[in-house]
N, C-alpha and C positions, 0 to 999 in steps of 0.2 A: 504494500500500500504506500504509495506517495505521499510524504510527508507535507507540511504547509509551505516549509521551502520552498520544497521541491517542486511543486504548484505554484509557489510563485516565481521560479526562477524558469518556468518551462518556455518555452517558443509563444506560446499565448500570449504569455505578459510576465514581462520581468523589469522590474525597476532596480537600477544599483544604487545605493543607499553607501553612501559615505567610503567610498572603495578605495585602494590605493591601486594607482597604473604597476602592473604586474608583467615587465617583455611588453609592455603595449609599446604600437607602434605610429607611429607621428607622419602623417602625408605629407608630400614636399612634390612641387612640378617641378621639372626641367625644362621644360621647352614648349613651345608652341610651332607647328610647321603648317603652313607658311607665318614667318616671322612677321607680315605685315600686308597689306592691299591696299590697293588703288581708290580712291574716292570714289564713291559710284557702283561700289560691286559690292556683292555677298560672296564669301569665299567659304569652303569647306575648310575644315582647322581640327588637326591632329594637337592635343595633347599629352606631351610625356610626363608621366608622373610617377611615383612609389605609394603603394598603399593607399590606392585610390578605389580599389575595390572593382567593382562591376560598373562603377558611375559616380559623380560627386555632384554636387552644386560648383557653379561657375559666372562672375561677375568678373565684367568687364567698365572702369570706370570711365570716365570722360564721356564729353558732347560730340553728336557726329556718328556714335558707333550704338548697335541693336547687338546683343550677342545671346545665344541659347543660353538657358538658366539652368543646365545640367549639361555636362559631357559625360557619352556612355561609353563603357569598353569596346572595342573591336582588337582585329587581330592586329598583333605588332610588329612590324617593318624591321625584322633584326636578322644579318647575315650571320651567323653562330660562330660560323668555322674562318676563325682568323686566329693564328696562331702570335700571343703578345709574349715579348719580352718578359721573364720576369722579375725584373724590376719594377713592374708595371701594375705586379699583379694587385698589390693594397693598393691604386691607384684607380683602376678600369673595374670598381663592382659594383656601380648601379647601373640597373637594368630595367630602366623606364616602361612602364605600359601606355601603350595608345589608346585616347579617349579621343572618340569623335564629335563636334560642337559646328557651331557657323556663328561666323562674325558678317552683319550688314553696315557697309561704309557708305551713309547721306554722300550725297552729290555735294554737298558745299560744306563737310566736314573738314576742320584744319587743318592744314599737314603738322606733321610729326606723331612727336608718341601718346599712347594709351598702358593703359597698366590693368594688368588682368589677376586674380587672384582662385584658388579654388578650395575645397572646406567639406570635409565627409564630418562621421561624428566622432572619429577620435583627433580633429585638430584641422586648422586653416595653414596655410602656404604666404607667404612673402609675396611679395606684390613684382612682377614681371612684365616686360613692355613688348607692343606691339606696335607696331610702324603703320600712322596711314600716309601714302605717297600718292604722286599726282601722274606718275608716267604708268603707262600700260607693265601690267607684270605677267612673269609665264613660271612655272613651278616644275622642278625637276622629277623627272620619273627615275626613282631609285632604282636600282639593278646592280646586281652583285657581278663583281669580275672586273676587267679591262676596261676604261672610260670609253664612253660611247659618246660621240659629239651633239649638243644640243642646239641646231640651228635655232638664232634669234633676229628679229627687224630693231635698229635702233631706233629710239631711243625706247629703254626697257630696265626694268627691274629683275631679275632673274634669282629666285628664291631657292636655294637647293642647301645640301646637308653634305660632310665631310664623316661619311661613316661608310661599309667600316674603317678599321687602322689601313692610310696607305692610300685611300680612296682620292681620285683626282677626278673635280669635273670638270668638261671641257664646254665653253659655251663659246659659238662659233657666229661668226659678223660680218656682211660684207662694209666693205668702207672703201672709200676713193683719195686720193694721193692728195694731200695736203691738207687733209682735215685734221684737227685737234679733237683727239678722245680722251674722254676720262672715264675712267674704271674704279668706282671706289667702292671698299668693302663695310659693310655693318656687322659684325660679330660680334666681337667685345662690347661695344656700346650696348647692345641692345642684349648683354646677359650670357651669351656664348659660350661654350669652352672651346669656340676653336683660334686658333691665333693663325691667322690665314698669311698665306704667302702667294702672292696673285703673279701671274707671268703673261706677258701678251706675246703670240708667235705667229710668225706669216706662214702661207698653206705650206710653204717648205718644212716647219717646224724649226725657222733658224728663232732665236730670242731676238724682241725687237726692245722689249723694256719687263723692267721686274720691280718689286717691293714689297717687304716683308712688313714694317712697322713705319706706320705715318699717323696715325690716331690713336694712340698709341699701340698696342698691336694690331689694327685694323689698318688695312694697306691700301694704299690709293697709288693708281698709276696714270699719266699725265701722257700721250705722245702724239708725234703729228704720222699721220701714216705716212708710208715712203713712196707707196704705187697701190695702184687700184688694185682689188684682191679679198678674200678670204683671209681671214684673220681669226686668233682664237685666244682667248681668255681661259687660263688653265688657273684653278685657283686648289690649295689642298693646305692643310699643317703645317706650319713651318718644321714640326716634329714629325712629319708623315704620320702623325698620329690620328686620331677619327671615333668620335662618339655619336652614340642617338643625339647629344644635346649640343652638336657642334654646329648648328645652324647657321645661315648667313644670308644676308640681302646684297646682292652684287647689282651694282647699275653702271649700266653700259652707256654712254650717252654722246652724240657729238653736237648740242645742243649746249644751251646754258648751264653754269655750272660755279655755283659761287662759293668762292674756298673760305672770303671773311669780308671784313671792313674795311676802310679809313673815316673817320674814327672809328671805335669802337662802341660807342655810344653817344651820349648825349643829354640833356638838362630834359626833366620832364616836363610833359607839355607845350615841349619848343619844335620846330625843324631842323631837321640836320641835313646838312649834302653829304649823303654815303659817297665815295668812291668803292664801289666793288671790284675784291682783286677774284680772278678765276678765269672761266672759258669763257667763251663771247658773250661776256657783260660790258654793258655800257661803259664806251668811253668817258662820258659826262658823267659828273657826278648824279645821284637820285637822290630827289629832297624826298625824306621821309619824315611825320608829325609822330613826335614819341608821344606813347600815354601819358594822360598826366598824373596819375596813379597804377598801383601795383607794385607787383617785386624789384628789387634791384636790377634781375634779369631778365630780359623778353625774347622769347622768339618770336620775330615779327616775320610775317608773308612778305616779301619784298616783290614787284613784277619785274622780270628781268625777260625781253623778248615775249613767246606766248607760253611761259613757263611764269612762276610765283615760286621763288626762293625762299626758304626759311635762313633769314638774318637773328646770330643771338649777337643782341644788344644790351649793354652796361648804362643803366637810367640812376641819374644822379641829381641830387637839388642843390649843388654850386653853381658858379657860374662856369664857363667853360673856353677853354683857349687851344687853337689849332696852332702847329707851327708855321714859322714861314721860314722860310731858306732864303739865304743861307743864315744861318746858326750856332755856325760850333765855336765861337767866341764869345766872351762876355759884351762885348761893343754893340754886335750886332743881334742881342737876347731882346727879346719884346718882354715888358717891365709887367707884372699885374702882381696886384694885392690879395692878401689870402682873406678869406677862401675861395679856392678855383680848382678845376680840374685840367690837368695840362695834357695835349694828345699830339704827339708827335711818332716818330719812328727812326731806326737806325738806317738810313738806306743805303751804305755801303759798311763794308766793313773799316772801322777805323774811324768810322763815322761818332760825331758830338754834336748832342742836341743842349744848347744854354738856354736858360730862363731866369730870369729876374725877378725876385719876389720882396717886396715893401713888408716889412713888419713894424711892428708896434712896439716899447719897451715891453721886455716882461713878458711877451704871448708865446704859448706853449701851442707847436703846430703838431699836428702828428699828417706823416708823407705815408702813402699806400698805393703802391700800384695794384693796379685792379683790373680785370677782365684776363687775366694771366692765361686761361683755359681758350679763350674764343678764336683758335686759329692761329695767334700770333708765338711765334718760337722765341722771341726774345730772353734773355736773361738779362732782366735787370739789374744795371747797377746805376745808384745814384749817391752821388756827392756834394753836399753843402758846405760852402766857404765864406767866408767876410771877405770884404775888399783888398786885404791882404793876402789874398788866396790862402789863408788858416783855414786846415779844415776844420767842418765842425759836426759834419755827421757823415758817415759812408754807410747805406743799407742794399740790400738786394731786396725787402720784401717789402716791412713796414717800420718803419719809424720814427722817432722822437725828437723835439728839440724844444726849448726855452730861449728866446734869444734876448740875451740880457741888455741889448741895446737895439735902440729903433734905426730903422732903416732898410736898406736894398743890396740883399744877397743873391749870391749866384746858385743854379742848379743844376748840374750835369746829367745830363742821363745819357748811359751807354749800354753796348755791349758787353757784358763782364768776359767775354773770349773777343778779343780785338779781332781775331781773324772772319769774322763774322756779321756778316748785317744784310740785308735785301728789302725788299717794299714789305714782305709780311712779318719783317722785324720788329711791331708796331706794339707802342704804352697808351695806359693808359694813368696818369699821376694823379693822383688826389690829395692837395694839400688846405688842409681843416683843422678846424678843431678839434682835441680828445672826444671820443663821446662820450655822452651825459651817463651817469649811474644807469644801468639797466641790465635786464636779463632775459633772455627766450631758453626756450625749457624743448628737448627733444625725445621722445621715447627711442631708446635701444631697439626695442622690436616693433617688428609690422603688424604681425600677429599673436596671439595669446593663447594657449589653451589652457583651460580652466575643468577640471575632470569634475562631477557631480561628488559631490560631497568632498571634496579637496580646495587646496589654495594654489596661487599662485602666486610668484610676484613679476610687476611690472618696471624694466628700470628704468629712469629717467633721467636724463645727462643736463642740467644747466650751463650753460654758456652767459658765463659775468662779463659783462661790457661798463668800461669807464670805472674801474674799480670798484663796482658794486659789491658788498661785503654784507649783505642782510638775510637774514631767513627768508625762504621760500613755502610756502605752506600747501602742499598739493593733495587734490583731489581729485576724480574721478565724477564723471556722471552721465548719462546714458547708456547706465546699466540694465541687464534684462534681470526678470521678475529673478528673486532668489538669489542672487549677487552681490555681496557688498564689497566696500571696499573701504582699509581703516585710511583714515587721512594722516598722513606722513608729514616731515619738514626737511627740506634742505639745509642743516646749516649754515651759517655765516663762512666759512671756511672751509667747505667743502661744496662740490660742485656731482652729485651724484646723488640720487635714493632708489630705493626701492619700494612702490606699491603693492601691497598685500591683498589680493583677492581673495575672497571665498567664498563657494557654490553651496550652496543648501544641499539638502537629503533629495529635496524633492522637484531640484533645478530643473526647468525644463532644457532638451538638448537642443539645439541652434546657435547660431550666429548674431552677432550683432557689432554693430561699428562703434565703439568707446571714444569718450572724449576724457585728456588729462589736463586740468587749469593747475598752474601755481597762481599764490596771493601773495603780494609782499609791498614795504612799503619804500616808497623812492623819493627822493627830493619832492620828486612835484605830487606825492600824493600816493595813497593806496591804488596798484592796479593791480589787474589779473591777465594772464597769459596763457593762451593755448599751448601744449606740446603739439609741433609740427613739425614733420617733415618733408624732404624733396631727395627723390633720387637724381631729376637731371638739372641741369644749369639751365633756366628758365623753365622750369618744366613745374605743371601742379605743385600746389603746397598742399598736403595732407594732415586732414585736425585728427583724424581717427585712427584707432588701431582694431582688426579683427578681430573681435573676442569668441573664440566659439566653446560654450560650453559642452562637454565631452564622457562619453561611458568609458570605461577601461572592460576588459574580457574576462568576464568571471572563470573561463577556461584556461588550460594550458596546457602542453604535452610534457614529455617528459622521457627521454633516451638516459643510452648507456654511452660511457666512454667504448669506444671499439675504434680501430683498424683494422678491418679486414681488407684482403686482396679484389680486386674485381675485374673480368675479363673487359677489354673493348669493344666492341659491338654487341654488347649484354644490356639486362635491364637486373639492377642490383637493387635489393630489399634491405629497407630500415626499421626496423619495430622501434614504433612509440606506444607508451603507456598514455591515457589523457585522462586527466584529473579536470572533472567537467564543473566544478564550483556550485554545482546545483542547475545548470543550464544541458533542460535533456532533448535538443531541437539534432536538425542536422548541423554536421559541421563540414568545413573544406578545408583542402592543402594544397598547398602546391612552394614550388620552389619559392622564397621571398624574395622580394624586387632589392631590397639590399641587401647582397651580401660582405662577406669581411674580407675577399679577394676575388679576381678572376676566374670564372668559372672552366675555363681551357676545355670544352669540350663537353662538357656535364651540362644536363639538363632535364628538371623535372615538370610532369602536365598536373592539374589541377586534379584531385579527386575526390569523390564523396563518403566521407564518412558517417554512418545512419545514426538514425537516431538512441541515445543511450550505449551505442561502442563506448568501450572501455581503451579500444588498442586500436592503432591503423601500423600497416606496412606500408610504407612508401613509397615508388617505385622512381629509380634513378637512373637515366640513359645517360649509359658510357658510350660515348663517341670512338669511332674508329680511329679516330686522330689524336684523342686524349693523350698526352705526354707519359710512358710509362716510366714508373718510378716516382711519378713526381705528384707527393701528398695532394688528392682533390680533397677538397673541403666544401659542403653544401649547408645553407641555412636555410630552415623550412619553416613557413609562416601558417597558422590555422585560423581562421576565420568563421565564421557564423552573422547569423540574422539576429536582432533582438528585437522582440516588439516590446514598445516600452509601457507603463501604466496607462496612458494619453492613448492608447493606438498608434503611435509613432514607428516607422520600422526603423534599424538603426542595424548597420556593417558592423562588427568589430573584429578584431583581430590579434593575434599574441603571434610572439616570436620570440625567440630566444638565440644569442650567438656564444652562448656558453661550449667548451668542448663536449662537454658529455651529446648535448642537443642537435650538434654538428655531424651530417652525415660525410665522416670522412672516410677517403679507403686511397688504397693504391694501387693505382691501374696496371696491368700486365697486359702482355699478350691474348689478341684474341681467339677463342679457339676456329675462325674462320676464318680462311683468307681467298684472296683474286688478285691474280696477275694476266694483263693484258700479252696480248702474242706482237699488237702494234700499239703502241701510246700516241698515233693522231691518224687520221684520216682526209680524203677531199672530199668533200659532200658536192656529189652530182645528183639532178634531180631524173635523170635518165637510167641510174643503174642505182641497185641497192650497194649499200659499202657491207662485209662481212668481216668480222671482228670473230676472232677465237678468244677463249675464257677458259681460263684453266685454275682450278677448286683446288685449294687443302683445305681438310677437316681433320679436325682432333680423332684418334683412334675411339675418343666415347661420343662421337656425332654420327652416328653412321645413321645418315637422314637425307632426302631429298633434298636440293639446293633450287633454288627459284630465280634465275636472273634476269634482271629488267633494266630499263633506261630509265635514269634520270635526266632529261631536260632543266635547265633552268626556268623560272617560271615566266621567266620573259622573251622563252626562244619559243619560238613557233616552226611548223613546216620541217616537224621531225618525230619518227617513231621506230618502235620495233615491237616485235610479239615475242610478249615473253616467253622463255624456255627453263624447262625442269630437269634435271641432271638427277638420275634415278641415286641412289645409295652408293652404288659400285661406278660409278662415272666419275671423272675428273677432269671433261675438259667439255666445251660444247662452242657452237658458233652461232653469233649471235646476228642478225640480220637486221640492219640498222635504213631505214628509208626516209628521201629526201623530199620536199616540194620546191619548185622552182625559189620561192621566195621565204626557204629556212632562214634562218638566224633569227637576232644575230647572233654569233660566237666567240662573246668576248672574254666568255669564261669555258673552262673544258666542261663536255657533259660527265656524268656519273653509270659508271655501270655497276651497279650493286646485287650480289650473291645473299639470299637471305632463307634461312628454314628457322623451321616453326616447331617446336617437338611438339609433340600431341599426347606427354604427358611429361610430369616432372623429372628431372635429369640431375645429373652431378655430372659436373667437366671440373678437372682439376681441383677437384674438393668446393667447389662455387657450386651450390645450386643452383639451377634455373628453370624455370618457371613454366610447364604447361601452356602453348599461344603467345609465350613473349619471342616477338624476332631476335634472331641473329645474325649480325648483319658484316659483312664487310664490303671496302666499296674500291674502285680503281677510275683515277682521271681518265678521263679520251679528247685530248683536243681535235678541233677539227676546222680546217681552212675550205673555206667555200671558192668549187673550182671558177678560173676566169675561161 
């Protein structure tokens, strides 16, 4: 008879009441593919994530953009058999699942980024960006093997992924002799792991130009074509390396193409004449009207021909002074009174920019270059002298002076490497006053999880301006029902706290957007402060952080320490014990999306555990290719439904990377093998090509062999019938057929040898399994005849 517990903790209805996270497992995305879209279109959108389950909830914030309010599992886009370094191996172990969604991009949505987030019930994800752009985009079709060329029309956005390890894509452009092209990569910026290395080549494959790092690892390439012609943008790792999360936005472009400013900015609410530096922009300067409110930073839409360039501009309430040339003496300095922003640049190397500044007895300036990020490579140095050329300050970033006497000093701004300077050499100086007492407050994290009947804390980082030194008193609010949160203080003397949250017994589970205020008091009065932040330089300022209150998995498994041996082309058994916590629903397994190393060939399918098991065996595919000798290690994650009190259904999941829990062995020899009689072929669509196949079996297999063709799943206009190699046979021929328009063949096809025992076996002291394949497999390349 089932207890009351045990009633209430059944699949029906189960509420966790004050739990502690037990191996619970925390959601995280990786990527979004395609990384961004065009104004104007609805695009299909892949995302990667760990421990997302079968679906999650998915919000996409910013104006402009509609996106689905859940992404659901689908199959995952992963070549398996790539053999990595192992050095590599605690490097390369997460193993993203694909969740399918749609993002709709408004006709007159702004360019640039969006930021997307996702959130099951054991926890929310960091907040990740999405590109809306104004040029037509085309999206790569993945396929495993040898780069396949992707003809493209300029001007284009060209969306594709550097996986697996080694992966190169080629996207191919016709172009005419004396155009200016630019190729520039988005990876890094928009969250990547890949750090690209971009190459452009004529049809010959000779290099016409190359670049590894220009943003900082994201590479831009700049050249004029040499002769009309076929051209190709090969872009890959500067590691030859390649993940699911290596994503990238390549735009190809012989159109406008704005690399930065002259100035960088400008006084809010005024006109500025830009000169823009880059591809066919306006020789004339473009007067553009700054906001007269907002951030320090803007990306503004600038029109530049029948394109609209995003300009980041540096918005300032001094007044503001451009240079005039010549300059690099104090004679010929244009004199202005602080406070002013000064905007000049180094335009040769060796190159001095002077300025003149009137002060007051007694006034304390503080000097700040500013916009340091927007394009300009400069390295500032600047130097403050009296008319005795005494110096009186040298900084590189920001700094201080008092001048104990009134009057008109000089300012140097140079290159700190004299060998150095060009037009995109370009400062931005701000000389002002100290600022006033003040403080902005920023949360540590994006998102929270907060587990039902558990705490958390929230940290919050102050940032003291003008030597404010007072208590901060913070608070929380726009909490959901069942939430509180104790109010904390910042010390005078420290610049750090942590918020204590705590979830009730009876928290409902969901999501919600949290707001953090500090209170404190300042010369001009008691104010209060939002915690906000910003991932990009002009980009949203965010008041909220994720808060998702969360179940933990009243279940868990439970292994032994082992080593055992396991054959290659086998399917190896795990026994776990599963200690069900009082939850007697069904439960599932399957291989965990994070492992603690490289999986080299191993890999496990999902499977159902019934209702009230005690024990599951697990089932592990050793790869033909699996490294032998070399310890595999698998981490296996279990999962169930919880319907909660509410009606609510809720994923959860446990895992554990302790040794005992880890399914480890060490791969040997498998007891089947195939050797081809020819390693390639020419595929005619006139004649069948024949291939012989020649079987070892372990003296305890003595079983029927089944040999078949693998295609890759992107080749077409090729087959064979399979053939059965009776017990006492060891060799057979295999008849492989063409259609005029096979391939393509950029990777060898698979001939794989496989039997089935049709009851339980021992080979080499290894059990195996009744219906489990054993498999071993042999390449066949093959060149299609001319």
């Amino acid at each position: 008879m089932r207890s009351p517990l045990g009633r209430l903790l059944s699949a029906a209805c189960l509420a966790l009441v004050g739990s502690t996270p037990l191996g619970a497992v925390h959601p995280s995305a990786s990527y979004i593919f395609p990384a961004g879209a065009q104004r104007g279109t609805t695009v299909s959108v892949r995302v990667g994530g760990l421990y997302l389950h079968k679906g999650c909830s998915f919000a996409m914030l910013g104006p402009g953009v509609t996106a689905s309010q859940q992404v659901r599992e689908i199959n995952t886009t992963r070549f398996p058999k790539v053999v990595i370094p192992q050095t590599y191996f605690t490097q390369e172990h997460s193993f993203p699942r694909d969740y399918a969604g749609t993002v709709q991009v408004a006709d007159d949505a702004t360019l640039g980024m969006r930021y997307w987030q996702v959130w099951t019930s054991q926890g929310g994800t960091t907040l990740r960006r999405f590109v809306i752009g104004d040029l037509p985009e085309v999206i790569e079709r993945e396929v495993d093997g040898n780069p396949i060329p992707h003809p493209v029309q300029l001007p284009v956005t060209a969306n594709g992924r550097i996986y697996p390890r080694e992966d190169v894509d080629l996207w191919v452009f016709e172009a005419k002799a004396g155009d200016s092209i630019t190729c520039e990569v988005h990876a890094a910026r928009i969250g990547s792991t890949l750090d690209s290395h971009l190459e452009i080549r004529d049809a010959g494959g000779q290099r016409i130009a190359e670049n590894t790092d220009f943003f900082g690892s994201d590479s831009l390439v700049r050249f004029t074509v040499p002769r009309d012609g076929t051209y190709h943008a090969a872009i890959h790792d500067v590691r030859f390396g390649g993940l699911q999360s290596s994503v990238y936005r390549l735009t190809i472009t012989s159109g406008p193409h704005v690399d930065s400013s002259f100035p960088l900015g400008g006084r809010r609410g005024t006109e500025v004449p830009l000169q823009l530096l880059g591809q066919h922009v306006p020789a004339q300067p473009v007067i553009v009207t700054l906001p007269a409110d907002g951030g320090d930073q803007q990306l503004l839409p600038i029109p530049c021909g029948d394109t609209r360039q995003l300009v980041l501009l540096d918005l300032g309430d001094f007044p503001e002074a451009i240079e005039q040339e010549p300059n690099n003496v104090p004679p010929k300095a244009s004199v202005h009174p602080a406070p002013v922003v000064l905007n000049g640049r180094i335009s040769a190397p060796g190159d001095v920019d002077c300025w003149r500044l009137t002060v007051e007895e007694g006034q304390t300036l503080e000097f700040l270059f500013r916009a340091r990020h927007q394009g300009a490579v400069l390295n500032p140095l600047l130097v403050v002298s009296a008319d005795d050329d005494s110096e009186l300050l040298r900084s590189e970033g920001r700094g201080r002076l008092t001048f104990a006497k009134a009057g008109t000093y000089t300012l140097r701004v140079s290159e700190r490497f004299p060998t150095r300077g060009g037009p995109r050499f370009i400062y931005r100086l701000q000389v002002g006053p100290p600022p006033a007492a003040n403080f902005l407050l920023h949360p540590a994290q994006q998102a929270l999880t907060l587990t039902r009947g558990g705490s958390a804390e929230l940290t919050v980082n102050a940032e003291r301006l003008g030597g404010f030194a007072g208590e901060i008193k913070l608070t929380a609010d726009q909490l959901p029902e069942g939430v509180t949160a104790e109010p904390v203080s910042i010390p005078g003397d420290k610049k750090v706290a942590k918020l204590k949250l705590q979830a009730g017994p009876k928290t409902t589970i969901s999501a919600a957007r949290i707001r953090v205020q500090g209170a404190a008091m300042l010369p001009m009065g008691a104010v209060t402060r939002t915690a906000t932040y910003r991932l990009d330089p002009g980009g949203p300022v965010f008041e909220t952080v994720l808060l998702t209150t969360a179940l933990s998995a009243p279940f868990k498994f439970i292994g032994q320490y082992k080593i055992p041996f396991a054959l290659r082309g086998t399917t190896h058994y795990r026994r776990y014990e599963i200690d069900r916590g009082g939850f007697e629903g069904t439960l599932y397994a399957r291989a965990a999306d994070q492992q603690i190393r490289h999986q080299m060939g191993t890999w496990g399918s999902p499977i159902e555990l019934p209702p009230n098991s005690k024990h599951f065996d697990y089932p592990l595919q050793v790869s033909t290719w699996t490294k032998v000798g070399l310890t595999g290690r698998t981490v296996v994650v279990v999962y169930g439904e919880i319907v909660d009190s509410d009606g609510s259904r809720h994923t959860v999941a446990y895992s554990s990377s302790t040794a005992p829990d880890q399914i480890m062995i060490q791969p040997s020899a498998g007891p089947l093998s195939i050797r081809l009689q020819r390693s390639s072929l020419v595929a005619r669509a006139d004649r069948p090509a024949q291939v012989t196949v020649r079987i070892r079996r372990d003296p305890e297999l003595p079983l029927p062999v089944t040999l078949s063709l693998l295609p890759g799943a992107h080749v077409q206009g090729v087959e064979a019938t399979p053939r059965v190699l009776a017990p006492d046979q060891t060799e057979a021929t295999l008849e492989i057929r063409f259609t005029g328009d096979a391939g393509p063949f950029n990777a060898p096809l698979v001939i794989r040898a496989t039997v089935r025992p049709t009851e339980n076996i021992t080979v080499r002291g290894r059990p195996l399994r009744s219906g489990d394949p054993i498999i071993a497999e042999a390449p066949l390349s093959v060149v299609v005849a001319r």
